[in-house]
N, C-alpha and C positions, 0 to 999 in steps of 0.2 A: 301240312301234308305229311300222311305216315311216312316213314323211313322206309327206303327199300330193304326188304330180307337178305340181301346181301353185303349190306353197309350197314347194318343195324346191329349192334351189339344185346347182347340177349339176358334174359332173367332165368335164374332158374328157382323152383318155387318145391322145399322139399317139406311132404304133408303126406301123411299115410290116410286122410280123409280126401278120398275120391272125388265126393261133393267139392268140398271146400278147392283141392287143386282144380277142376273144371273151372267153377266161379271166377278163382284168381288169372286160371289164362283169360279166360273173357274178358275180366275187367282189363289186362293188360292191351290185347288186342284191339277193346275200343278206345286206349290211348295210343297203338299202332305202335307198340312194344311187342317183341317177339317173346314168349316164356315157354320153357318147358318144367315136366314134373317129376320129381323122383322120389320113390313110394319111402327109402330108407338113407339112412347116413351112409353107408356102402355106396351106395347107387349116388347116391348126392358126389360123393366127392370122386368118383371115378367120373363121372360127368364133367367137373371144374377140371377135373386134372386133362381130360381127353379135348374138350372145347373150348382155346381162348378167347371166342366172342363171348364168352359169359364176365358180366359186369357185376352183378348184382346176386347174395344168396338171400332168397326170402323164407326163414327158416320157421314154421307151424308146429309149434311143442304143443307135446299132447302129456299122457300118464306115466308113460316109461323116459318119455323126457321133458320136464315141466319146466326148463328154463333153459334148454337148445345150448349148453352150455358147452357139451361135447362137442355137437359139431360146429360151435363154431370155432372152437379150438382149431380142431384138425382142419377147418377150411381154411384158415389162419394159415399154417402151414404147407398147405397143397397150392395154395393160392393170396400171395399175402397184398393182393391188388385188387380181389371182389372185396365187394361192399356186403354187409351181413345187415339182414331188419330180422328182428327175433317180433314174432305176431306169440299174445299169448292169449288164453282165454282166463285161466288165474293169476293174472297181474300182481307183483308185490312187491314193496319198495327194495329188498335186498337183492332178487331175483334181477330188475332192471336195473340196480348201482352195478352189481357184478358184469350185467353183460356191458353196458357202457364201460365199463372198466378193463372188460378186456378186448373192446377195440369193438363192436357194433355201433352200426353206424344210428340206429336209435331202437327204441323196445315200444311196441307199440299193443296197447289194450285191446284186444279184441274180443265181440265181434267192435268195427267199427264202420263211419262211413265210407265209401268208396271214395267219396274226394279226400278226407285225411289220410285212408292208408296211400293213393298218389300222391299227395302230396310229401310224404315221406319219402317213395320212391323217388320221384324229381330230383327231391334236393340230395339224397344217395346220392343220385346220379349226374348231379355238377348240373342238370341242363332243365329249363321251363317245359311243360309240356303245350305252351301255347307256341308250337309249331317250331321248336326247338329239335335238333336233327337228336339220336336216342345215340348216335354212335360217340357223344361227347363225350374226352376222359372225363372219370371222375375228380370230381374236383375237392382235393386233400392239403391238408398242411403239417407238417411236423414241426415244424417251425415255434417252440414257445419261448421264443425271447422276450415275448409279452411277460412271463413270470418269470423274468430273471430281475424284475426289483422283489418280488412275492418269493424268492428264495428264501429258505429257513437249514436254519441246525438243529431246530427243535422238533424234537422227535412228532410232539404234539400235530406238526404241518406237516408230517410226510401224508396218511391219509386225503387232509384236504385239498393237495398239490396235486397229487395222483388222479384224484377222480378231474379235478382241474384241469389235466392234461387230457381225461377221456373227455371232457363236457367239451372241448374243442372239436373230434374227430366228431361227436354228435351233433346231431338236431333236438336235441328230447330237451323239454323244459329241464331247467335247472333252480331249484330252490337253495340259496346262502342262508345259513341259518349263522347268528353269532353275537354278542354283545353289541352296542353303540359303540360306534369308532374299532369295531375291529379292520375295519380294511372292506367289507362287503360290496360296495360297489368298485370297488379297485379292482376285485377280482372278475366282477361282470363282466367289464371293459376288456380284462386281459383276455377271458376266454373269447369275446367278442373279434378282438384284433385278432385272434389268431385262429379264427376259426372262419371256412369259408365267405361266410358272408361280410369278413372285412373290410372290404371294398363300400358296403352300403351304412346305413347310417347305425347308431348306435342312440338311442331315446332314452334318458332316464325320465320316471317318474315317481313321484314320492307320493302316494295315497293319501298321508296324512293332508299333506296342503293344499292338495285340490279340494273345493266347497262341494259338500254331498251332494248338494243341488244340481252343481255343474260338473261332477267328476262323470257319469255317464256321458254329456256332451265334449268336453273333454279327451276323453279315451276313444271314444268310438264315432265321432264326429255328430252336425245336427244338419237338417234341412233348414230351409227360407223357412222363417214362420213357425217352427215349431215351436219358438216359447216368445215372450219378449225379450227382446233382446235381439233376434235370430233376424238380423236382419240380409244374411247370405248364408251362402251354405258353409259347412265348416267340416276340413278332412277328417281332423282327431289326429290324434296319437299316432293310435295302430296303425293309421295309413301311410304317415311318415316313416314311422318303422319298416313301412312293406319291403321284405327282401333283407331287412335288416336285424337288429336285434331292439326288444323295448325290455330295458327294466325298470319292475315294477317295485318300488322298494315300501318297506314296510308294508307288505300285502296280505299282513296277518287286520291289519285297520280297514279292508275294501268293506265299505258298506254291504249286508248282503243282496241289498236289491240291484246294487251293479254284478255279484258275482253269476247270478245264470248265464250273462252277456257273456264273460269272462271263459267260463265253461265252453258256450258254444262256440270261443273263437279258437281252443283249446282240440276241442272236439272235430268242429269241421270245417275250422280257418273263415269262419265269417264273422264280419262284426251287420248289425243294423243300427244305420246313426239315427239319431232322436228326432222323429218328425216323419219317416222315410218307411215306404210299405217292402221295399226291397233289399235283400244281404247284398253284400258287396263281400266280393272275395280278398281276403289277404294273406299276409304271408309272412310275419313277424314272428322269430324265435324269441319267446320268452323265455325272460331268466326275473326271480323274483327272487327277496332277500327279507328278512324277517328276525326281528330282535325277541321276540319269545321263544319260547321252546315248543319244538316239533308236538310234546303232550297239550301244551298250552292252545295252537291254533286245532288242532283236532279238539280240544273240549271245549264248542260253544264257539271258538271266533270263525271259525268255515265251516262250510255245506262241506259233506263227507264226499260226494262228487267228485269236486271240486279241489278239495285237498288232496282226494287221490291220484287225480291228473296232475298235480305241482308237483306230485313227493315221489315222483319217480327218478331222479339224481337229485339227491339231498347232502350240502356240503357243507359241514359244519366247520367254521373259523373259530378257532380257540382264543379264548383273550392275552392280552399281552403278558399277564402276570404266569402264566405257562408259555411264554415263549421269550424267558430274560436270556437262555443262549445268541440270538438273532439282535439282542441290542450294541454288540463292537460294529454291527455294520449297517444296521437299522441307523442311528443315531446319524453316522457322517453323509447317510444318503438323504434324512432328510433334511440337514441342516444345508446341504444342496442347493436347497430348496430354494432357502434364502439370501443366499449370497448373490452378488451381482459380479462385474468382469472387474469392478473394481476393489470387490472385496471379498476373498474367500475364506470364511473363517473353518475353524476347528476346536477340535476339545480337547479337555487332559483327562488320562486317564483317572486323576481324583474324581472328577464331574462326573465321568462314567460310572464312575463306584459309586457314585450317591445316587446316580438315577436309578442302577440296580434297586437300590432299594426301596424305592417309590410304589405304592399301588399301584397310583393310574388305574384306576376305575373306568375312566372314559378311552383305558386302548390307545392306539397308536395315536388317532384325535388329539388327547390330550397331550401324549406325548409330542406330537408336532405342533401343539400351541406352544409347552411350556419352552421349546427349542426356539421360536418365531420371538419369543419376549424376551429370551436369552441373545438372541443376535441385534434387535432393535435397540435392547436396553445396553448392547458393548459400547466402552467408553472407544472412537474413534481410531486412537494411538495404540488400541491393540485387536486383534486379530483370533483370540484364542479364549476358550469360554474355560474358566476355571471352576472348581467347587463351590467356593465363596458367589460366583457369578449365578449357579442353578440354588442354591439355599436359600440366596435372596429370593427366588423365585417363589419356595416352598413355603416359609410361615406363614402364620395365620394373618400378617399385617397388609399379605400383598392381595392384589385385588382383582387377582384375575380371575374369576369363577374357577373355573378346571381346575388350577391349582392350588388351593387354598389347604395347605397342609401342614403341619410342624411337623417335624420327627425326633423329637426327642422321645424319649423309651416310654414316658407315660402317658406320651399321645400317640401311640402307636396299637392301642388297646382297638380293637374291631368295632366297640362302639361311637369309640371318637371319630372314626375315619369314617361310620356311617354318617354322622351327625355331620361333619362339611362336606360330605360330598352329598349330601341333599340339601342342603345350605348353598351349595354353591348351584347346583346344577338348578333352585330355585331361581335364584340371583339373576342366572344366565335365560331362566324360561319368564321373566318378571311376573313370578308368581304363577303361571300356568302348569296346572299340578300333570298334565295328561301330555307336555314336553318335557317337565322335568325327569317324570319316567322313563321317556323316550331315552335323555340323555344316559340318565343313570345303566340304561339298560334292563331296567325290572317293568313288571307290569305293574298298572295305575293302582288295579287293586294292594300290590305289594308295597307301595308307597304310600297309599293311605295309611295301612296298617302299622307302615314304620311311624308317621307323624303322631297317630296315637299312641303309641307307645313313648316318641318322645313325649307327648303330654301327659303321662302318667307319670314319667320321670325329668323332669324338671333343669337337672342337670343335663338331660342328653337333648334336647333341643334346641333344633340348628341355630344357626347363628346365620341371619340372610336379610 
């Protein structure tokens, strides 16, 4: 049942397109939301400041203001308790990083469907519209002790921290873009917990390893019957996630004949499971994560659709070798990791000087395996990881894929240190050239290329 007008907290929708504000109240009142409209930023923010039923600004950038940037500035300040949606009609990734970044609660592409632009409103506004009273606060957290292990010194993470901290206060897909083993799903999770939908579930999914056959059933569920096999029905993914968050990791590999599905659930929050004539409504905030580069899934690996609906907050994780400020305190959190109540170990700071100067190729990853074989491998009767204890670690005799490194000065030359870390990183794929990339972090084409070049050069071929 609608909210009565006198308990129902209100929208206000500021659009110099007369059509368009008409539209937006009607859509609002046939979810039994109250709105009004104000033609300019003037009128808009004398509005917020004269009416505290106003919850919500849904702000309509046009030519003189193409990313509503000012006013949501100064609603900000007149009002730092409404929720702001920026509707735009020329959508662009810097234009949505910014407003997310300065505190909108999502940016949204228009024209779009009416159930996605409400479902944007809803979630603003803390509360379901399947009979959900409109007067509920909104539902906020400032809260990000989630990234107080994702703290940095390094200049490199102030940006990725920052929009981190907006991709919280939002609902708007978030694309992690960054090496293998940068941390990428660490950070999913954190924005995850700290963002209102904390409370529901948190879904990770990896692309790669779902069978292309079965990744649409998978993801979006199947009916009785629809293929062999289907002998019930089956939710998927997305439905688990509903209310919650699903990440979708390496989702530059989605096959394209799953991405239209992907699109529409992007577009108008519906999946249709495999076998089934009817959408089902859901409600999973996606967050996806991608070890190519931003040029690389635009050329050829996504529908340009598609892509443009992901890349609207886009946060890029820098690899560990720009971020060796954060290793005095990176290091003793993860070796945390592995201690027990009966044994907490520690480093010297020799150990720390030598891992300074480690690649690490494979990012924090690596560096939390070569730490896990450093505490496993300590002799009992001591407690404290020395230099000599991480070296052993490093030469070429020892056998743990990730780390297979010498550092003496003439094996420090960029070809050697290619040559085992795709040595190794084959070692750890048992020969599968399209995970060894994965690991390395380059694309498959780029690892072909390197193998033939080591076979042109005879000396630079790995050793695996």
């Amino acid at each position: 049942m609608p909210p009565e007008p006198s308990s129902a907290r209100e929208l206000l929708v500021c659009t110099a397109d007369r059509s368009r504000g008409d539209a937006l109240l009607a859509l609002l009142a046939r979810h039994g939301l109250i709105g009004r409209v104000a033609p300019t930023e003037p009128q808009a923010l004398d509005c917020l400041d004269r009416n505290p039923r106003l919850a919500l600004l849904i702000v309509d950038t046009d030519v003189q203001h193409p990313d509503g940037a000012s006013l949501l500035l100064a609603a900000r300040q007149v009002r730092s308790d409404v929720g702001v949606i920026i509707l735009s009609d020329t959508p662009s990734i810097r234009a949505a990083t910014e407003a997310i970044r300065r505190g909108a609660e999502d940016f949204v592409p228009f024209p779009c469907s009416d159930d996605a632009l409400m479902g944007s409103i809803t979630r603003a506004l803390g509360a379901s519209t399947q009979g959900a009273p409109a007067g509920l606060p909104i539902s906020r957290t400032t809260d990000d002790d989630q990234l107080a292990a994702l703290s940095s010194l390094a200049p490199a993470m102030t940006r990725p921290l920052e929009l981190a901290r907006a991709a919280m206060r939002s609902d708007t897909p978030v694309l992690i873009v960054g090496e293998t083993g940068t941390g990428k799903e660490r950070l999913a999770r954190a924005i995850h917990a700290s963002s209102p939908r904390a409370a529901r579930a948190f879904v990770p999914v990896n692309c790669t390893a779902l069978p292309a056959d079965l990744l649409e059933s998978e993801l979006f569920g199947h009916r009785r019957g629809a293929f062999t096999g289907a002998v019930s029905d089956h939710r998927g993914l997305f439905l688990a996630a509903n209310r919650g968050t699903i990440f979708l990791d390496e989702i530059a590999d989605l096959p394209r004949a799953a991405q239209p599905k992907l699109l529409r659930v992007l577009q108008d929050g519906e999946i249709r499971p495999v076998g089934g004539l009817d959408r089902v409504r859901v409600d999973a905030r996606i967050i996806a994560a991608t070890n190519r580069t931003i040029r690389e899934m635009h050329d050829g690996a996504m529908r340009d659709d598609l892509f443009y609906r992901l890349t609207i907050l886009v946060i890029e994780l820098p690899p560990l070798r720009l971020r060796r400020e954060d290793l005095p305190e990176l290091v003793p959190r993860l070796l945390a990791r592995f201690q027990s109540n009966a044994r907490r170990c520690s480093i010297t700071h020799e150990a720390l000087d030598l891992i300074r100067e480690l690649p690490f190729p494979g990012n924090i990853r690596q560096l939390e395996n070569l730490l896990q074989a450093g505490v496993a491998l300590l002799p009992t009767h001591r407690d404290t990881l020395t230099r000599h204890d991480i070296a052993q670690l490093v030469t070429p005799d020892h056998r743990t894929p990730d780390v297979a490194f010498d550092f003496h000065p003439e094996a420090l030359r960029l070809s050697t240190l290619e040559q085992r870390a795709i040595g190794a990183a084959l070692n750890r794929s048992g020969g599968n050239k399209t995970r060894a990339a994965e690991l390395l972090g380059i694309s498959r084409d780029t690892l072909y290329r390197k193998l033939k070049e080591f076979a042109d050069e005879p000396e630079l071929r790995p050793t695996f």
